[in-house]
Structure formats: C-alpha cells, structure tokens
N, C-alpha and C positions, 0 to 999 in steps of 0.2 A: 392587490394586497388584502389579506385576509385577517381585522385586526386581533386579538387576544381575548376570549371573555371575560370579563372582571371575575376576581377570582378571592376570598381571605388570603391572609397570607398563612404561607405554609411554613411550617417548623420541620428543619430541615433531620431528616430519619439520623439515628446513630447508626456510625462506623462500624458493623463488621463484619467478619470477615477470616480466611484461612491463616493469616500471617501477614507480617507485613516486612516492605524490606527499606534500603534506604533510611531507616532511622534507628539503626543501633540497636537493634533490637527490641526497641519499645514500644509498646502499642499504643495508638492513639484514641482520643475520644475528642468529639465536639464540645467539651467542657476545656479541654486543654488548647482548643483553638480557637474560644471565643477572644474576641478583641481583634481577630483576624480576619479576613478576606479572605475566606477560601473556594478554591475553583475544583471542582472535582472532574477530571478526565477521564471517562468511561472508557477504553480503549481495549484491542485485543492484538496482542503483536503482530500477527499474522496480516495485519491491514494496513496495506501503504498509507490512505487516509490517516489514519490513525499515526502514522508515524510522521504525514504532514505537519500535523497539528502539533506534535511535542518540537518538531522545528519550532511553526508559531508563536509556542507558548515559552521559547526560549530567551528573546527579548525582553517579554512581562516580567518574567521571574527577574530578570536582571533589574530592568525600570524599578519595580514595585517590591521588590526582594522583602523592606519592612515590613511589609502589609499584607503582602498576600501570601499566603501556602496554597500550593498548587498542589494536590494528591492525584495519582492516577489510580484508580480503581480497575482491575486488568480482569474483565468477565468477558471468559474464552468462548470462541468460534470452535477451533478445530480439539480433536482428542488430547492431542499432545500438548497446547497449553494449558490445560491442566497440570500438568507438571509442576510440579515447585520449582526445583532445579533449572526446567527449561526456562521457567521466567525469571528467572534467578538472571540467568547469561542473557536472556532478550534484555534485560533492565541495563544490563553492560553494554551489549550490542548496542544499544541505540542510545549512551550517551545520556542515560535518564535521570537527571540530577534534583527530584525530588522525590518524598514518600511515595509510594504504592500498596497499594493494599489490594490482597490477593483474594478474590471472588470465585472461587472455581464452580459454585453453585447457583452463584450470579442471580445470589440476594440482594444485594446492592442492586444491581441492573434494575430489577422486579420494582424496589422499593422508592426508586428516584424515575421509574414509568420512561427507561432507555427506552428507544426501539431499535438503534441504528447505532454502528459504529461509525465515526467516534460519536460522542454525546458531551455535552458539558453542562454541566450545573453547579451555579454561583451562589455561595453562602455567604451573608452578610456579616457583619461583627458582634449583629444580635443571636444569630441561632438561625436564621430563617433564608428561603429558597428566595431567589432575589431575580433569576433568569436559568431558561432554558434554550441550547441551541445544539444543532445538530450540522454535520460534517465540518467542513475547514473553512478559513476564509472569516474568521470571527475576530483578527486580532487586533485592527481598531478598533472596531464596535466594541471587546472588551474593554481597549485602553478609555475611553472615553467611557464606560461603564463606571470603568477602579475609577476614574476622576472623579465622578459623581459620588461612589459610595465612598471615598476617603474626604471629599468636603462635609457630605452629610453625619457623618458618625465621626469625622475631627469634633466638629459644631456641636454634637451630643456630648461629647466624651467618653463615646463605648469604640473608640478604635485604641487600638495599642499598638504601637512599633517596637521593634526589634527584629531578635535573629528567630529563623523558622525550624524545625523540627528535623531535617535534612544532616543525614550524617552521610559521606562519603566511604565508598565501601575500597578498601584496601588494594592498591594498584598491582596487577599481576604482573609475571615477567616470563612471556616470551616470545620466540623470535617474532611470530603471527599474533594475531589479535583477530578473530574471527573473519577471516581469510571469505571474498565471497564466489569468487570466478579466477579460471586459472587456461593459460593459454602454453602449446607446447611449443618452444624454438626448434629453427632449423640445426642450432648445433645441439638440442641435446637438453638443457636446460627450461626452464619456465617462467614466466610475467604473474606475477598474481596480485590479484584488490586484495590491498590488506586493508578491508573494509573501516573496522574498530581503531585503524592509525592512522586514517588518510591518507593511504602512501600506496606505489605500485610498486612491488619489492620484484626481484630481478632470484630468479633460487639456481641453484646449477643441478647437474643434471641426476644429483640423488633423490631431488626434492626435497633436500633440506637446508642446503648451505646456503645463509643470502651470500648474494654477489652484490649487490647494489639496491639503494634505494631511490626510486623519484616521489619527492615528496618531503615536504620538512617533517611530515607527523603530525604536524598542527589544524587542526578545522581553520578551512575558509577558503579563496577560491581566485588566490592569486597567480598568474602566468609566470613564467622566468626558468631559470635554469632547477636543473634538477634538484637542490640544495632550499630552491627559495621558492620556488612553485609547491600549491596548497590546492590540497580536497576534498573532499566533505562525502563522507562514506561510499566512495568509488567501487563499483560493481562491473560491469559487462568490459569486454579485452576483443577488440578486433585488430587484426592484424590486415594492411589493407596489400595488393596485389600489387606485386613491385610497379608496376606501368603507372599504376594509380599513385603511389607512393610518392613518384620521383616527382610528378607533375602537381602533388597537392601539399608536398614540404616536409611531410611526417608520414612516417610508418606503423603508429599504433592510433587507433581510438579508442577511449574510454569513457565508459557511461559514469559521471561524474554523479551521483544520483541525487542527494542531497541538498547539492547546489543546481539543480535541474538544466544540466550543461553534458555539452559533450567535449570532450579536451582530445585536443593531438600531441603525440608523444614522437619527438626525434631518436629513436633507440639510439643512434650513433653519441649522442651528448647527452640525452634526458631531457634537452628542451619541451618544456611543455606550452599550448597555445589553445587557448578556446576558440573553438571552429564552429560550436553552434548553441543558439541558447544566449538568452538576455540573463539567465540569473535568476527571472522572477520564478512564482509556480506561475501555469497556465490558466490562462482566465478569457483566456478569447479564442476563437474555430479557428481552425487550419485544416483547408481542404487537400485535395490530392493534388493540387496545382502545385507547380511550384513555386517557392516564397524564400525571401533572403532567410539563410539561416541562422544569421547571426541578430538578426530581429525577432524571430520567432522566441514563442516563450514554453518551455518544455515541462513535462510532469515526473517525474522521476524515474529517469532513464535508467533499466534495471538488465540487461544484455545487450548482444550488438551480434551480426551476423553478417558476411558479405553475402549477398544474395543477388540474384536478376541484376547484376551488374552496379550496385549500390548497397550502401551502411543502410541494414533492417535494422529499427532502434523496435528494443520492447519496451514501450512506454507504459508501464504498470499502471504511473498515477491514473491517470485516463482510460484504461482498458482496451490500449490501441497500440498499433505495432504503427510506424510510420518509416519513414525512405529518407535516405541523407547523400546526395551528392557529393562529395569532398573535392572533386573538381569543377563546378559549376558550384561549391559551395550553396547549397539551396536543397531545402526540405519539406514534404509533405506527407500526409495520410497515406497511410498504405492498407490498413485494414483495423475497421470498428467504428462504430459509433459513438462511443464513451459510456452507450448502456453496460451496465456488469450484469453478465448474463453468459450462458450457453448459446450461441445459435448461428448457425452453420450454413454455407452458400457461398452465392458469388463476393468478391471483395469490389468494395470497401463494406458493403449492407450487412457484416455480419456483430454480432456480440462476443465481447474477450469480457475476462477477469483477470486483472492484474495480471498478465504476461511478464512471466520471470527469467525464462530459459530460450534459448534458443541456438541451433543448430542445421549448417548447410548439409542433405545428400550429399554421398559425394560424387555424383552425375550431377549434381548441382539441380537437378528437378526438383526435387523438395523441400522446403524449410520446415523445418520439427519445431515445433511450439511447446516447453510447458506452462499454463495454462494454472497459475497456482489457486485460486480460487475457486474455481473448479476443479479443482483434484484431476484437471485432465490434462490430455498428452493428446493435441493436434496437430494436423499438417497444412499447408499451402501446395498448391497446384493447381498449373493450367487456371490462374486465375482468381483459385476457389479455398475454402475453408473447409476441412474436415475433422472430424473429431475419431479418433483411434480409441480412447480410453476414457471415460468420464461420463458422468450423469446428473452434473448440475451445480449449484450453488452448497448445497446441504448433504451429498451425500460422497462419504470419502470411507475408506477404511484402507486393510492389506487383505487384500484378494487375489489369486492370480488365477488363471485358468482363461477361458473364453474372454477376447477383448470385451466382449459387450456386456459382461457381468464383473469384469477386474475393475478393483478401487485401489486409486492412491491417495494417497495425503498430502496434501499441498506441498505439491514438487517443486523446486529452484530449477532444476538444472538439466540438460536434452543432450545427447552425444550420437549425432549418427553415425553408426560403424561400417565397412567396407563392405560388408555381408547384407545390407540391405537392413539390417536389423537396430534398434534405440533403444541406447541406453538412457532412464532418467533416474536423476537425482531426488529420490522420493522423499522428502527431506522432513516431514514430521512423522514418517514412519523408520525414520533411522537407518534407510537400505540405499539401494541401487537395483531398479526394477530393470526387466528387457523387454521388449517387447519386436515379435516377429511379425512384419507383416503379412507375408507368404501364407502362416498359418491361423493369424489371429488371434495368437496366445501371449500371456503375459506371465511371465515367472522372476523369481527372485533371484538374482545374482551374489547378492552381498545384504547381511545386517547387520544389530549392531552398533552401526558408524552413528555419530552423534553432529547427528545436523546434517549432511552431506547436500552442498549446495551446487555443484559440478561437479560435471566430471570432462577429462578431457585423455586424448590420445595420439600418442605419440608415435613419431615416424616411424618406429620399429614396432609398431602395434599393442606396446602397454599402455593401461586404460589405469589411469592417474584421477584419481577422488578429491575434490576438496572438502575434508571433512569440518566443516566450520567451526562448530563449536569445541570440537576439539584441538583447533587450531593450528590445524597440517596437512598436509596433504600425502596421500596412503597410496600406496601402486593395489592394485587388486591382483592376488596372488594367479600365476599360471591355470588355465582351465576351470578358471571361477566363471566363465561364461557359459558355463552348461546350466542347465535345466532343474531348476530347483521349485516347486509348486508349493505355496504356505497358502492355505485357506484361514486366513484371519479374523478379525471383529470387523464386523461391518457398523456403519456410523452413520446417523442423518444429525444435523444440528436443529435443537428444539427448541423453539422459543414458544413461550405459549402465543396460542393465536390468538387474532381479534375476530369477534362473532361479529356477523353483518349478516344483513337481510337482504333475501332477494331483488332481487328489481331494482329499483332508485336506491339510487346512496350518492351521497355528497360526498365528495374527496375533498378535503380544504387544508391546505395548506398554510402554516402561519408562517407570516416572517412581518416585525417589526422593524425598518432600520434603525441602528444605532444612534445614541444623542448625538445630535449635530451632524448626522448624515440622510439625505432624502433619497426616495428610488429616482435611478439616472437610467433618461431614454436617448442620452447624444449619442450610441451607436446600435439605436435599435430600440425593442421591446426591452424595459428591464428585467424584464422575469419571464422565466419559460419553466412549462410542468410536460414533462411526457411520460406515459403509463403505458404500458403495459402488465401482459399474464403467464403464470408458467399453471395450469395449463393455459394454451390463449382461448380455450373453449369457456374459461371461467367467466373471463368478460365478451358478455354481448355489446355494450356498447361504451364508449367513454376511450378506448385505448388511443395512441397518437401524443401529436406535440400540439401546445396552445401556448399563447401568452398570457391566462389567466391562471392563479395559484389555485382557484376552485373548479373542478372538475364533475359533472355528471356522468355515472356510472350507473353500468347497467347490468349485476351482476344475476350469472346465469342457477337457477336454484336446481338444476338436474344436476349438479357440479359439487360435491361435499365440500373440497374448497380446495385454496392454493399458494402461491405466491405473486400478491401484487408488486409490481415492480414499478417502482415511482422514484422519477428523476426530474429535483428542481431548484433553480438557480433563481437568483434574485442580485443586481446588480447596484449598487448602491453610489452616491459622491458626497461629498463633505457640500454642505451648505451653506449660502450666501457667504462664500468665502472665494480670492483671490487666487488662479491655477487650486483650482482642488482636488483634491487626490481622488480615482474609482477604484471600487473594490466591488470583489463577486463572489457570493457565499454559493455554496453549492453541495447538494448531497444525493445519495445514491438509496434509496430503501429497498428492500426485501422484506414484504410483511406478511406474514404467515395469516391468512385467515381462513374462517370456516363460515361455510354458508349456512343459516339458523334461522327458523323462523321466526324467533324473538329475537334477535341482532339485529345492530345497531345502525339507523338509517343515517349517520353520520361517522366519517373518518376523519379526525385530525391528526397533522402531523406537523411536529415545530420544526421550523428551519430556525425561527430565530423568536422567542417570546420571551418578555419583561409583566414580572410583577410584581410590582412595585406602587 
C-alpha cells in the first residue's frame, strides 16, 4: 500500500458545464449544495464500469438520500456522446435518478485531475475535496465515509438535511423502451430485451405487435412464472438446441446484465430460473476449468451465443467472453484476461474490451465478436482470436474501404450472414456496417438508425435491426446489402498526456482502505498491479503482474510516447469485527503519456485516497 501525501485541503472547483439534466432545468452551483454531501460521478455512458457504479451508488442515494446529492458529471470517450440528445436517452437507458451535468469538453474532468473512467470525488458540507477514487468497488468504503462526514459536520452544524435537487424527467409511452438484442422464431415472430422495462417481450411476426411479456417490468431479480419473475436491464437471447433444451428444462437464455446473472426461460409457460451467477459483481478469478455455475459470480453478461457446443457469454464487465454448460450446469473462461486492450492470439492469452455483440458462422467455425471499446469487429477460430476491423482503445470513426484502414464506433451488435459476409451493429455511428471477408472490405449498408444495437435474421433471410433508441425494431428494405462506401471522420480520443522521463519512473499506485476496513490476505496477496504498453516498445522494463501497488519502470526515451496500460486491485475486510464482510476495489487505466526529458520521475495513480 502506497499511503496519500499530506496534502491542504482543497476547495472544491465550481460546476460547469454544457447543460444539465435531471433537474428541471435548473442549473446548479456549489453554493446551492452547501450543507450537502456531494459525490460527484465522472462517468461516460459508453463504460460498462461506469454503469457498474451507478448500480452502486443506488443504494447510497436511497440510505443517505438527506444528505447526500450525488451528480454525474458525463465527460465523453467516444464522438457520439457528445451529443446532447444521446445523453439525454443514456440518462433514461440506464435508470439515472440523479443530476448530471454535461461536460462534453470535459472541463470538469481536467479540473477535479480524472484520469480514468469512472472517477469519484467527495465534497464535504463545507466546499471542499474530501476523497478521491477510481473504478467500482467503493460502495462501503463510501458508506462508512458518509458515516463519518455526517457525524463530523452534524457536531459542527454545517450539515443540512432535506430533499435534493433531482427532478424526475416525464415517463414515455411506448410499446419498447430501449430494446437491446433481439432473436428470430421458428414461426416467424421475435424475443426481444426490453432493456429500459426488465422484461423479454414476445413481438409477432411484423415486428411490432407484442404477443407476450416475461417479466413484471419492475427491476430486480426474482425467478417464478412469467407475471412475477424480474430483471434488471436484460441484454443477450440465446435460444439453446432442442437436444440441449429438453435435457437442461428451458429453451431460452438470457444475459440478465445488471443483475450479473444468467436466467433460463421456459417459452412453453414463461417460466423463468437462474442457471448461473450468485448475483454479486465479480471479485474473484475464474479459470477455464470448470466451476459450479450457480456459485460463480459474473460481470455483466451483455450477449450469448451457442458456440463449440456451449453458451459463449460476452462478459463485458471483465473484458472476457467465457463458456456455460446448461447441461452439466458449469462455467468458465473461454477467452481474455480482464486486461481492456486490443491483442490478438491463441485463447484464453488474448485482450477484449467490453465484448457486446456476438454471433455463430453458420458452418458454425466462427464466432464474430463486437468488440465495443475497440471499435472492433473480431473472430475466434481453431482456437484463436482475430481482429478483422479495428485499431485500438482510441481510435474509432466511419470509414469504409480496406478492412485495415475502416473504423467503427463502438459497435453493440455482429450478425453472421449465409454468404460468409457480417453484418455489425455500429451503434454510435447510427448505421449497420458489412463487412466481406473474401475481400477485406467494409461498406455501409444502412444509416441514420438511432442507436442500432443488433441485428438479426430471419428464416426467410430478412435482416431485422434493433434500433434502440428509437425503440423498435426496423426490417432493412430489399437489396440494402449492396455496396455502399462513406469515407467519414476519422476520431482518436484525447486526453492530454502525462510527461515522464526516460529511464526510471516510479509507478505508485494509492489505495487507502476505507474507515473500519484493513487490506485482507485470507485468499491470497491483497493487491495485484499489472502494466503493460501499447506500443510495448515503450516500456523496457517494469511490465507484468506483482503484488506491490508500486512499480519500477523503465521507460524507453527512443519512443515519443504511448499508452500505459495499468491494472490494479486491492482487496479489503471490515475490521476486528465478527463474519466480516471482503470487498475488492479494482480499475482499469489507459494513460496517455509522452516521453520528455524534463518529465516526471514519478506516476501516481488513486484507486482509493482520503483527505481529510
């Protein structure tokens, strides 16, 4: 552990910003939230982390509701959330029940010194910066934080209770609610996540009429019959192979996502049954072996495929596709490490980013990946991880032409067609891309569509879109699959860098545990740092895993500079206390630096710091 430099206290920068939503239209200032607890959530929709965390913080809000205002500050990643309007429907999508304030310049970011999505930072009742921490995994450590600043500033009498700033923005109506993945039936009709209503609606065969719903509507993640069974932003629809079917009780699975589960679905009744997944998020390894799946604890299961004779889950939260038995009921790794990264090879050794999409050949030799964080579009085969379309963490646009120069924008959704040919769901560029592999070209099929999260294809070969935010799902008109080339905006995401100097540099890592919790070795090293480089020529030495948060690096000065890739976890338990509860903070960085010969012979980076 790397403890906190003593520091003045900091007075915490004012709010602003493009707009702001969730509050009626009124804009805020730190004057009108003094006497508050406020926790400010750096976040960019596009990041499953990110959307971990507003889980998280949905308990606090409720506990603490007097005391604390919780704002999300939304400073974007990709092109498109820039958008007013997109973050408008993300703030819906994802159930976000407090202020936001919209950064699209991500001055805020710059001025509270983010690095990392998500970020948080704690403002006290007086004005001032109280705690910083980075990725998920914070929501004791906060509870027991608010405990502390709500006795200290009771005791002063600079706290104030009451109601907080949150206006509820006006309930829509209709049939769908940002619809995320969508499956064709044998008779003709379709299964769709109605993401935004917890429910898997049943549509017949114009794609518009419901037939049926499983699901009450309501968030939460109870089993029972179709009426009284619950789910918490259900994404991925596998339909499993009658042989399989008969012998495993249910005919559908679904990546239950929110609730980090996987649910079986009886089509005959709507019975629904959790098949795998405790409920928690994941906080402990799971290898390739297999492991009861009903103990296993999962990261937000966001597709499903049948594949090499088993449920392919794309496990986003974690950056890993893993394997699910439904007959032997049992689960493991199938490919990734959990580093968020590009990199390509034999499986399991390879690097994902948030895996959204996925899709069998239908010789069944391929499984098509998208890849949303990398704006790519890969495959599996013979073993192996390939990448067809993409060039990294940062760089995305709409480009078509040569695969090894086309960009997408963080794609949902992969549809391999009879022709050898995928189509994906390019979802913050508003289209439906193809991509040939015969020829190695990428061309635009459809644009336009507003969000387009899947697509899928039906027995009679119409190719059916779910257009998400638009909330339906769209047939693409006859001989839309010809050959359409848009050379668009090309995009790198820019954060300024951090200068460092050649040679030696110290990596350090902070993490404080939370009041009343100590670092916990009962199953292991409490904490693990592993680094790497894109390029990897940038680091000569330091890359790898250690169980120290402070790292010797040895960066290479022939190298103008890159991205350090640093992933680090710190595991924590409640203190001289009776069954105490563990918890595992963990984050993911991408830091852009530049190698200088006056830069800096030291990196820090907070997982978890108090100043106070």
């Amino acid at each position: 552990m790397t403890a906190p430099r003593p520091t003045a206290r900091v007075r915490a920068p004012e709010l602003r910003g493009r707009g702001w939503l969730n509050t009626g239209g009124r804009e805020l200032t730190l004057a009108d939230l003094r006497g508050k607890i406020v926790l400010l959530d750096f976040w960019t929709f596009c990041c499953v982390n990110c959307l971990h965390v507003l889980d998280e913080l949905r308990p606090l809000e409720d506990r603490y509701g007097d005391v604390l205002v919780v704002i999300g500050v939304h400073s974007p990643k990709f092109e498109h959330e820039r958008d007013a309007t997109a973050l408008a429907a993300a703030v819906e999508r994802y159930g976000v029940t407090h202020p936001v304030l919209d950064d699209p310049e991500m001055r805020m970011w710059n001025q509270y010194a983010a690095r990392a999505w998500p970020t948080l930072s704690v403002i006290d009742p007086e004005g001032y910066v109280v705690a910083s921490m980075a990725g998920e995994g914070h929501a004791e450590g906060l509870a027991r934080l608010l405990d502390e600043l709500i006795a200290t500033h009771e005791a002063r009498g600079t706290l104030h209770r009451g109601g907080g700033p949150y206006v509820p923005p006006a309930e829509p109506a209709t049939a769908l609610r940002f619809p995320g993945k969508a499956v064709a039936l044998p008779g003709g009709g379709f299964l769709v996540s109605d993401s935004a209503r917890h429910a898997i609606v049943e549509l017949s065969a114009d794609a518009e009429t419901p037939v049926r719903r499983i699901g009450s509507g309501t968030r939460g993640r109870a089993d029972g019959s179709a009426e009284a069974a619950q789910f918490s932003e259900p994404q991925g629809l596998c339909p499993l192979p009658p042989q399989v079917a008969g012998v495993a009780g249910y005919d559908l699975v679904v990546a239950d996502t929110v609730n980090h589960l996987l649910r079986g679905v009886r089509l005959a009744t709507g019975e629904v049954t959790t098949v795998a997944g405790t409920g928690r998020p994941w906080r402990s390894t799971v290898d390739a072996h297999a492991h009861d799946a009903r103990a296993a604890d999962l990261s937000s299961p966001w597709d499903l495929a049948w594949y090499d004779d088993r449920v392919i889950i794309a496990m986003a939260g974690i950056h890993q596709l893993w394997w699910f038995d439904p007959i032997r009921r049992t689960i493991g790794v199938y490919a990734g490490t959990t580093v968020e990264a590009l990199r390509d090879g034999p499986l399991p050794d390879v690097w994902m980013a948030q895996p959204s999409g996925l899709s069998t050949g239908v010789d069944g030799r391929r499984l098509w990946v998208a890849d949303s964080e990398t704006s790519a579009l890969r495959w599996i085969e013979d073993g192996a991880l390939h990448t067809a379309v993409g060039q990294g963490l940062f760089d995305f646009g709409h480009v078509d032409g040569p695969a090894a120069q086309a960009l997408l924008q963080h794609p949902l959704g992969v549809c391999a067609l009879p022709d050898g040919s995928v189509l994906v769901a390019d979802t913050y560029n508003g289209a439906v891309r193809r991509f040939d592999p015969a020829k190695e070209q990428v061309s635009t099929v459809e644009s336009g569509l507003a969000e387009p999260s899947d697509v899928a294809l039906t027995a009679d070969g119409t190719v059916v879109v779910v257009e998400s935010a638009a909330h339906r799902l769209v047939r693409l008109a006859p001989g839309a699959l010809g050959e359409s080339v848009v050379d668009g905006d090309r995009h790198r995401t820019e954060r300024p860098p951090t200068d460092v100097a050649p040679g030696e540099v110290s990596l350090e890592v902070i993490f404080t545990p939370a009041p009343g919790q100590k670092l916990d070795e009962s199953f292991g090293p409490s904490t693990r740092l592993e680094v790497s480089a894109s390029p990897p020529e940038l680091l000569l030495d330091g890359s790898g895993s250690t169980t120290d948060l402070t790292r010797r690096l040895v960066l290479n000065g022939a190298v103008e500079g890159g991205v350090l890739q640093v992933v680090a976890q710190a595991a924590t338990c409640d203190a001289d206390v009776e069954h105490a509860a563990c918890h595992l903070t963990r984050q993911d960085w991408g830091v852009p630096v530049r190698v200088r010969p006056d830069g800096a012979a030291r990196l820090p980076l907070i997982l978890r710091g108090l100043d106070r």
